[in-house]
C-alpha positions in Angstrom: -49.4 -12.4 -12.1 -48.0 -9.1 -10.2 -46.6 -6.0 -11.6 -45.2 -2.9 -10.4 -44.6 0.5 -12.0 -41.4 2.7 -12.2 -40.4 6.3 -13.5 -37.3 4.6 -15.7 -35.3 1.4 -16.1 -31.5 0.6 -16.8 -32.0 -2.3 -18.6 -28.3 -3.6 -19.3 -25.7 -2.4 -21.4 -27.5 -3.7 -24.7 -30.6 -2.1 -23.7 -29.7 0.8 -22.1 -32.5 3.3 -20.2 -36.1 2.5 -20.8 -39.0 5.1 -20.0 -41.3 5.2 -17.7 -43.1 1.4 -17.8 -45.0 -1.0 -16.0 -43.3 -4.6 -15.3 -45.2 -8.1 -15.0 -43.9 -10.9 -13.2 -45.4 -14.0 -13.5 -43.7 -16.7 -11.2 -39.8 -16.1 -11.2 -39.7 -14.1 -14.5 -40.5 -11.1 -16.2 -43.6 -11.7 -18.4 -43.7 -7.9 -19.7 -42.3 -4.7 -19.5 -45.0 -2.0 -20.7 -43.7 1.6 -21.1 -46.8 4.2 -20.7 -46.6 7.9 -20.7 -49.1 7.9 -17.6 -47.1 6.5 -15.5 -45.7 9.4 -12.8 -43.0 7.7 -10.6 -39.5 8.4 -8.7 -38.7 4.6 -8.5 -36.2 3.6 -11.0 -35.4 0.1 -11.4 -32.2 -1.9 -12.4 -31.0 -5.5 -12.5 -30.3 -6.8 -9.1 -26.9 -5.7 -7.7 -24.3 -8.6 -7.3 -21.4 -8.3 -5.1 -18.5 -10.0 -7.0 -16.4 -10.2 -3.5 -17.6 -10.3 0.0 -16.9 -11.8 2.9 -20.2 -12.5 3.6 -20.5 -14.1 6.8 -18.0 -12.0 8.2 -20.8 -8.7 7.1 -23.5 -10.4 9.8 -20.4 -11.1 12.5 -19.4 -7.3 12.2 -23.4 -6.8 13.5 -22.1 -9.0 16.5 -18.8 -7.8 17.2 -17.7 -5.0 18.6 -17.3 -2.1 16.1 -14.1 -0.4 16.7 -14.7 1.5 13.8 -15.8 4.5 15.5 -12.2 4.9 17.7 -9.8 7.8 16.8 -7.2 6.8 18.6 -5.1 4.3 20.4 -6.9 5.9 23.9 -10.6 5.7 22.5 -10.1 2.1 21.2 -8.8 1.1 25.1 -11.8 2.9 26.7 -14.2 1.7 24.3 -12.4 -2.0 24.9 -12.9 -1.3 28.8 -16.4 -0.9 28.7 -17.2 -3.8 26.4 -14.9 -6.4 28.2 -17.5 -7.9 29.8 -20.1 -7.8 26.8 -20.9 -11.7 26.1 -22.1 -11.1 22.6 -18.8 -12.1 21.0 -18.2 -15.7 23.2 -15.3 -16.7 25.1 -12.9 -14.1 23.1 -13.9 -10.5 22.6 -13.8 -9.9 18.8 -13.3 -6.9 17.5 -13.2 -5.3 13.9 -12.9 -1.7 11.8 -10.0 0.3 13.6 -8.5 2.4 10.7 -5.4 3.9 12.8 -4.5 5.2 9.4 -7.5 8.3 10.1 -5.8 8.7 13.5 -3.6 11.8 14.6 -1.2 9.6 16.3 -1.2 6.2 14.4 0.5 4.0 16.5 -1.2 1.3 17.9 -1.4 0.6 21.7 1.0 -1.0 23.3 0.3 -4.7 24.7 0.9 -3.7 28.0 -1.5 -1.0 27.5 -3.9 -3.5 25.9 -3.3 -6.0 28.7 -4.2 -3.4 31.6 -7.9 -2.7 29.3 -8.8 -6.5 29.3 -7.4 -8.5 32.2 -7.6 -11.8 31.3 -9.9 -12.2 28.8 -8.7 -13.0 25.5 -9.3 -10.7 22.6 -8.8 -10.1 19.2 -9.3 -6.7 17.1 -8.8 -6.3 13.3 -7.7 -3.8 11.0 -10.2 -2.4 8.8 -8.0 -4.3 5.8 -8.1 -7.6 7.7 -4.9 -8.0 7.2 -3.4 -6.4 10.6 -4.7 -7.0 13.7 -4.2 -6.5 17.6 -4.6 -9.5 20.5 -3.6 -9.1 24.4 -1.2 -11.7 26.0 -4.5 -13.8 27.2 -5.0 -14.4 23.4 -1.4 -15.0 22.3 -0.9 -17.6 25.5 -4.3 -19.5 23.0 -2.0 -19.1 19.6 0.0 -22.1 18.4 3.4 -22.1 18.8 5.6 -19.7 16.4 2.0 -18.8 14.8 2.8 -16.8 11.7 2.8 -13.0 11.2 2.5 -12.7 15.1 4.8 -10.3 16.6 4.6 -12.1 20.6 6.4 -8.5 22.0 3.8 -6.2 20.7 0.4 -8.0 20.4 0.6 -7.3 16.5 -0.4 -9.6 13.8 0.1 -9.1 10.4 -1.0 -11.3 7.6 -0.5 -14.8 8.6 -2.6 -16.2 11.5 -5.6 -13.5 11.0 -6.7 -15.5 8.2 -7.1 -18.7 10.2 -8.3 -17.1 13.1 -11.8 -18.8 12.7 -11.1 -21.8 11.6 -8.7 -22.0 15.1 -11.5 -20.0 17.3 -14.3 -21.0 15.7 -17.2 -18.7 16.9 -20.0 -20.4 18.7 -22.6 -22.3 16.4 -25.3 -20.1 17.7 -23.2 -17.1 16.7 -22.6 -18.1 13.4 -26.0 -18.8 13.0 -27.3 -15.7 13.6 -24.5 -13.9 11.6 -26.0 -15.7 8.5 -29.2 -14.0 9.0 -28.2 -10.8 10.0 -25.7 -10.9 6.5 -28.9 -12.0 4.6 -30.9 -8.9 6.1 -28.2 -6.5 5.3 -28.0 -8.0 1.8 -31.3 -7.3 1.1 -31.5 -3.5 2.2 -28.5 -3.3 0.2 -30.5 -4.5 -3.0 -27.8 -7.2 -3.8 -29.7 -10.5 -5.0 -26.7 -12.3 -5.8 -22.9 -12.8 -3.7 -19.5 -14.1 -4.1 -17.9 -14.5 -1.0 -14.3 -15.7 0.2 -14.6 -17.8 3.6 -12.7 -20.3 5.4 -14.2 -24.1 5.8 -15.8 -23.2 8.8 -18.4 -20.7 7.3 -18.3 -22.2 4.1 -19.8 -25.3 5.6 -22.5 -22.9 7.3 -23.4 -21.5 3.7 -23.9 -24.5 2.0 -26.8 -25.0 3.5 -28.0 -21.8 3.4 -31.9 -22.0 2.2 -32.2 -18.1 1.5 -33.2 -16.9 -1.4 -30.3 -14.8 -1.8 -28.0 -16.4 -4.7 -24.0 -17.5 -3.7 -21.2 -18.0 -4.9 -18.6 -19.4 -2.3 -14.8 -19.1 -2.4 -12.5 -21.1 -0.5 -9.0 -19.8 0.4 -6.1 -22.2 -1.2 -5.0 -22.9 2.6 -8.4 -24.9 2.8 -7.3 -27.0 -0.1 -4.2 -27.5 1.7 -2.2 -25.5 -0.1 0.8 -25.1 -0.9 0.7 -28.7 0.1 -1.9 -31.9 -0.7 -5.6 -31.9 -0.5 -7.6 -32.5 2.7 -9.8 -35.4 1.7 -12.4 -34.2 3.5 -12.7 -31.4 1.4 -13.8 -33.8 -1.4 -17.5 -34.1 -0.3 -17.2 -29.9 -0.5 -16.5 -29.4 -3.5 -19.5 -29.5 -5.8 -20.9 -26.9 -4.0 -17.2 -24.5 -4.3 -16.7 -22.1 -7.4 -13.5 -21.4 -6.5 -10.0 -20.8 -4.7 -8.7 -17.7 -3.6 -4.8 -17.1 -2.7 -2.8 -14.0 -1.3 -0.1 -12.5 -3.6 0.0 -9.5 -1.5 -1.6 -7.8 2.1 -3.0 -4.3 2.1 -2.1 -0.7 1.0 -3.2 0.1 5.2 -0.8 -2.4 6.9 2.2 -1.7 4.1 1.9 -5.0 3.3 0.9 -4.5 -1.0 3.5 -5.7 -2.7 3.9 -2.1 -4.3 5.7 -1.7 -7.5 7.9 1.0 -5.3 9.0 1.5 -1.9 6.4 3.2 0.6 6.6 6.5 1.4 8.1 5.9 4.5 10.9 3.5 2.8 9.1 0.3 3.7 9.9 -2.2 0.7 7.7 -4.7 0.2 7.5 -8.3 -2.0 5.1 -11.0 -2.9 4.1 -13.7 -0.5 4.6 -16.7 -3.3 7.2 -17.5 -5.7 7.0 -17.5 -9.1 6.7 -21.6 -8.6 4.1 -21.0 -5.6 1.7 -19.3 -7.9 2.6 -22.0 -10.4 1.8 -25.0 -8.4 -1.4 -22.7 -7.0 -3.0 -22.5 -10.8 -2.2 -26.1 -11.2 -4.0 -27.2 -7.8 -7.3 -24.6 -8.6 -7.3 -26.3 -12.2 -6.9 -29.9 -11.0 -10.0 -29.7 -8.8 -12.4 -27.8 -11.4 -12.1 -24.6 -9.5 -11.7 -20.9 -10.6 -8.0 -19.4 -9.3 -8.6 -16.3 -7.7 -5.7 -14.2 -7.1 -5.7 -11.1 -4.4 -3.3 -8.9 -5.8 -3.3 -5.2 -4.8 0.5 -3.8 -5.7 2.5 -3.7 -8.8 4.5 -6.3 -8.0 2.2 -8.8 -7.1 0.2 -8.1 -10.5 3.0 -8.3 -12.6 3.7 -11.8 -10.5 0.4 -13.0 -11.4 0.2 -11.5 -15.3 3.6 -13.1 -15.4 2.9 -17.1 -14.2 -0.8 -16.9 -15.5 1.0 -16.3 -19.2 3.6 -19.1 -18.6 0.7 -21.3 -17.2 -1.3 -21.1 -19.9 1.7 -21.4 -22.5 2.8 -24.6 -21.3 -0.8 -26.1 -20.9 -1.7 -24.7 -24.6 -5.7 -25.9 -24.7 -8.3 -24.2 -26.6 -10.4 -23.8 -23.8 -8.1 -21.4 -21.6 -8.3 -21.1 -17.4 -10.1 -17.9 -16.3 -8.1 -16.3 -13.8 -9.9 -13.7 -11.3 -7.3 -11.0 -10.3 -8.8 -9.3 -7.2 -8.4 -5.5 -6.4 -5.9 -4.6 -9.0 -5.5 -1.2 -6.8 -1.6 -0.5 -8.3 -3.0 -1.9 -12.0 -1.1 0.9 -14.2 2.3 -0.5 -12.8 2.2 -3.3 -14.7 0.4 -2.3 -18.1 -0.6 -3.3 -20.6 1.4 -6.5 -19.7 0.8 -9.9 -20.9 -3.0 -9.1 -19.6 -5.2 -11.2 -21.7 -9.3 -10.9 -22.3 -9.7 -14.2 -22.7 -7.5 -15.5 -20.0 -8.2 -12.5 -17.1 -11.1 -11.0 -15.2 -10.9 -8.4 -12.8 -12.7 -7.8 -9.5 -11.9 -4.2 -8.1 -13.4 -1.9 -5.5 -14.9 1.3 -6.0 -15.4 1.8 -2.4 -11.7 2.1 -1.7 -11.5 5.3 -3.5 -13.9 7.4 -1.8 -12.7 5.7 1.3 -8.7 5.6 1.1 -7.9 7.4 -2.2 -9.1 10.9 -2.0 -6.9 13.8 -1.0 -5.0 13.2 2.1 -6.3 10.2 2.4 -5.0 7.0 3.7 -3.7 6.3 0.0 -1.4 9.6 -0.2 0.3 8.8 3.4 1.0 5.7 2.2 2.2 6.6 -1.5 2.5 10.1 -1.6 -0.1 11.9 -4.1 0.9 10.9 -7.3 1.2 7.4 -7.6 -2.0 7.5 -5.1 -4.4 8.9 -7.6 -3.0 6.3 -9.7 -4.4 3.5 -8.0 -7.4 1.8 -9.2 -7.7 2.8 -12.6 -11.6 0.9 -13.7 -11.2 3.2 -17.1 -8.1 0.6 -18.0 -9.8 -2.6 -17.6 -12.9 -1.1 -19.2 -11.9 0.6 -22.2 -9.2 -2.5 -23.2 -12.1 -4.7 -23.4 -11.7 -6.9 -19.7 -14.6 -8.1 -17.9 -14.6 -5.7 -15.0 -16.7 -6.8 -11.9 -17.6 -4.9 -8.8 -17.2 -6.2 -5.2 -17.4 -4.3 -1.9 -15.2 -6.6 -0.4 -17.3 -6.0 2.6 -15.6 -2.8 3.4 -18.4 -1.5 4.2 -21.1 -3.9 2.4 -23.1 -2.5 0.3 -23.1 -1.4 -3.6 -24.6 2.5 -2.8 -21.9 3.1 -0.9 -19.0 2.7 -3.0 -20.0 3.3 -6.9 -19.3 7.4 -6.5 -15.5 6.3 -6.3 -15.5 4.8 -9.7 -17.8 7.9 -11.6 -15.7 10.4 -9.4 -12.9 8.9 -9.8 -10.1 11.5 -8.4 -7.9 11.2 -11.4 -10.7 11.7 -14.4 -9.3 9.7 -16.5 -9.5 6.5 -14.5 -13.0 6.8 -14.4 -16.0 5.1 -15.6 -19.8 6.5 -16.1 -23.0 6.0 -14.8 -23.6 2.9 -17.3 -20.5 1.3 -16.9 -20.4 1.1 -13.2 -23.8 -0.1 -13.2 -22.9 -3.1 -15.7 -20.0 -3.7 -13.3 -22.2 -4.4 -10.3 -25.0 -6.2 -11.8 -24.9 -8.0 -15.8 -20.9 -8.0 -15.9 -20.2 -9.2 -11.9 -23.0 -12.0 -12.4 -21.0 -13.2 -15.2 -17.9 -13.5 -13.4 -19.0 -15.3 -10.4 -21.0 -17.7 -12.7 -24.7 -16.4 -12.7 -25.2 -17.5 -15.7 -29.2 -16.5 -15.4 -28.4 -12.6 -14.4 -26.4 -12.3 -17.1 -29.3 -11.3 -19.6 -30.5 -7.3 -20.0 -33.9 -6.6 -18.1 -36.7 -8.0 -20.8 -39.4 -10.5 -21.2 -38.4 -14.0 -20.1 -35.7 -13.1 -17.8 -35.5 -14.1 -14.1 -36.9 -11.5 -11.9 -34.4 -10.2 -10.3 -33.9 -6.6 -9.6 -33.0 -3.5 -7.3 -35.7 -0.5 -7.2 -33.8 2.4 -6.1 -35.5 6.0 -4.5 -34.3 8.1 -8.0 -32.4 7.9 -11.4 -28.5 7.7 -10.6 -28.2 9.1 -13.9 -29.5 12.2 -12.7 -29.0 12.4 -9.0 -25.8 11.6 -6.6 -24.8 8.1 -5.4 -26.0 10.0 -1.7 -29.2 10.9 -2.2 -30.7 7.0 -3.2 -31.9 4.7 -1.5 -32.5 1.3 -2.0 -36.8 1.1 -1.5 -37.0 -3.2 -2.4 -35.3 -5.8 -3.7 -36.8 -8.9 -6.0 -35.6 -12.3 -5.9 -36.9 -14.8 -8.4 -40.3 -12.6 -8.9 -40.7 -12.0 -4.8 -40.1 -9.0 -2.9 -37.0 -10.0 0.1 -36.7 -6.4 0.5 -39.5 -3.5 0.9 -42.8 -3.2 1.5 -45.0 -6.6 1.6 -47.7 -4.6 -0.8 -45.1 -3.6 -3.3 -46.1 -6.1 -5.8 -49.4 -5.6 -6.8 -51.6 -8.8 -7.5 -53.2 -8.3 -11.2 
């Protein structure tokens, strides 16, 4: 048996915050949780955080890649790319990641002759912080296919299109990949998440099936995989017991003006949905047909109301007791389209806290793009919350980690969009696991339960998201995260 001791728990949302207490563990459960008035501790413990959407493989490549997130303008991204040319971490092509020209004085990305003169002939490619935009040199576009979509072959620019099958047509080297897995693990860990759900392409997904961490997962295949919008890949068949389910793009980003917004951009940029109507159709029908959970990303008005709209019809001409859960993902322009046809029973929603202290305070990223009204509007967790919606948190690996983001959903810039303490905690632990199928991290902390949990350096109740720290992290009664002594043999 082993047992630790902590100044206070969050237990769950039907339990609430326990006193100071000593906890037994006794294989991969709780046995006991003992509060005592002698205990004196900082630690506070929780249930282990779960990240609802991550790309998680992607988090260990950004260790490997080079991190462009530092740049602050079009000049400091080609020096930075100069000296790194001949770095050999990456492979063959220099990957890049984490640019956010949208924090730049000038955002105009360089030009491709420009990019050309910083890299020669190596090939390279250089994401957007949203992943949905990204930047290659001439070496690179001479490797694309033929009329590759969203590639603009004047200007170097991708939008959408080929970005999201740029691994499975570069795959990184196997060594790389390998090592990514690890170093994602790692960060996982020291970020107290004990359970994932993360969106990758075959490639990866074939890695993380036979990942032997201890670290729980959840893996989501994009619809392309399942050869969407047209048939099935059989060799995806052998694949599929080990899939939970299948993600597809209604919409880009807010940061490339690609969010199908409910309104022209500020700058008069009018946007639309990717799929039809009979797209998004045919998409349910293809998730359902193989067992798998629809997942829709869906970030602007219009692509929500798409989605509320088809999902309704869907489920009306099907008419079975046992109704299809569909995962709506972001929901950033949510109040555009509400209440809707939104149902409890039928819809879950995944959002990101982290995009509001990161895009959606004042003159931010968000008010650029939307001006300041209908900016604060965005991501409005009190909606979802308060009408009685499983609402799950997910970093979407923008950065990883849960610490990071949950400040933008209890400071929420427009008050009444924004959750407490308690709620946002539910959201990234009890209510997440439930969506990504955790049955077993569903319960509240208490005797019997798996052993699973984040210790953290304070109470967030009591002290800002800023000032903790994630001190270990319990998997299944063992410490993955934290000092080897932190258990205490009894």
């Amino acid at each position: 048996m082993k047992s630790f001791v902590c100044g206070g728990i969050w237990a769950g949302p039907e339990s609430g915050e326990l006193p100071p207490s000593r906890i037994s563990i006794s294989g991969e459960r709780i046995v006991d949780i003992s509060p005592s008035a002698d205990i004196h501790s900082h630690l506070f413990v929780m249930p282990g955080f779960v990240d609802a959407h991550c790309h998680f493989c992607w988090s260990g490549l950004e260790s490997l890649y080079l991190d462009l997130s530092g740049t602050a303008s079009a000049t400091d991204l080609l020096d930075l790319v100069s000296s790194e040319i001949d770095s050999e971490g990456t492979g063959r092509i220099l990957r890049g990641f984490g640019f956010d020209c949208g924090n730049w004085n000038n955002p105009l990305f360089p030009s491709l002759a420009e990019l050309d003169r910083a890299t020669g002939s190596r090939p390279v490619f250089f994401r957007r912080v949203c992943c949905h935009e990204a930047i290659v040199n001439s070496a690179m576009l001479d490797m694309l296919p033929s009329e590759c979509p969203g590639a603009d072959y004047s200007t170097g620019i991708i939008r959408e299109g080929v970005i999201f099958d740029f691994e499975s047509l570069f795959p990184p080297e196997p060594h790389i990949l390998d090592q990514a897995c690890s170093m994602a693990t790692e960060l996982a860990f020291s970020s107290g998440v004990t359970a994932v759900c993360t969106f990758e392409p075959l490639i990866t997904a074939a890695v993380l099936l036979n990942n032997s961490s201890a670290l729980r997962m959840s893996i989501c295949l994009f619809g392309k995989d399942a050869g969407f919008p047209g048939e099935t890949p059989r060799c995806l068949e052998g694949m599929i017991p080990g899939i939970d389910g299948l993600k597809f793009f209604l919409d880009g980003s807010l940061g490339a003006s690609t969010a199908a917004v409910s309104e022209s951009y500020a700058d008069g940029t009018v946007t639309k949905p990717l799929l039809s109507d009979e797209q998004v159709l045919r998409s349910l029908e293809l998730a359902d047909s193989l067992g798998l959970m629809p997942v829709y990303h869906a970030i602007g008005g219009k692509a929500l109301a798409q989605i509320d709209r088809v999902s309704h019809y869907f489920h009306k001409k099907h008419d079975r007791g046992d109704p299809v859960t569909v995962r709506i993902e972001h929901a950033e322009e949510l109040i555009a389209d509400w209440p809707g046809r939104w149902d409890p029973s039928v819809h879950s929603f995944v959002m990101q806290p982290n995009f509001v202290n990161r895009w959606q305070m004042k003159g931010g990223l968000y008010e650029g793009k939307l001006g300041k009204e209908r900016a604060l509007a965005l991501n409005p967790f009190s909606l979802v919350a308060d009408a009685g919606f499983s609402l799950g948190f997910g970093s979407d690996s923008m950065p990883f980690g849960p610490l990071r983001g949950l400040s933008g959903a209890t400071d929420h810039p427009l008050n009444k969009f924004g959750i407490d303490t308690a709620q946002a905690l539910n959201a990234y632990t009890i209510e997440a696991a439930a969506i990504c199928g955790f049955q077993d991290l569903t319960e509240n902390l208490t005797a019997g339960r798996v052993a699973d949990m984040t210790v953290l350096s304070a109470d967030p109740f009591h002290t800002s998201w800023d000032e903790i720290e994630v001190i270990a992290t319990i998997i299944g009664g063992e410490t993955v995260y934290g000092p080897e002594t932190f258990l205490e043999e009894i």
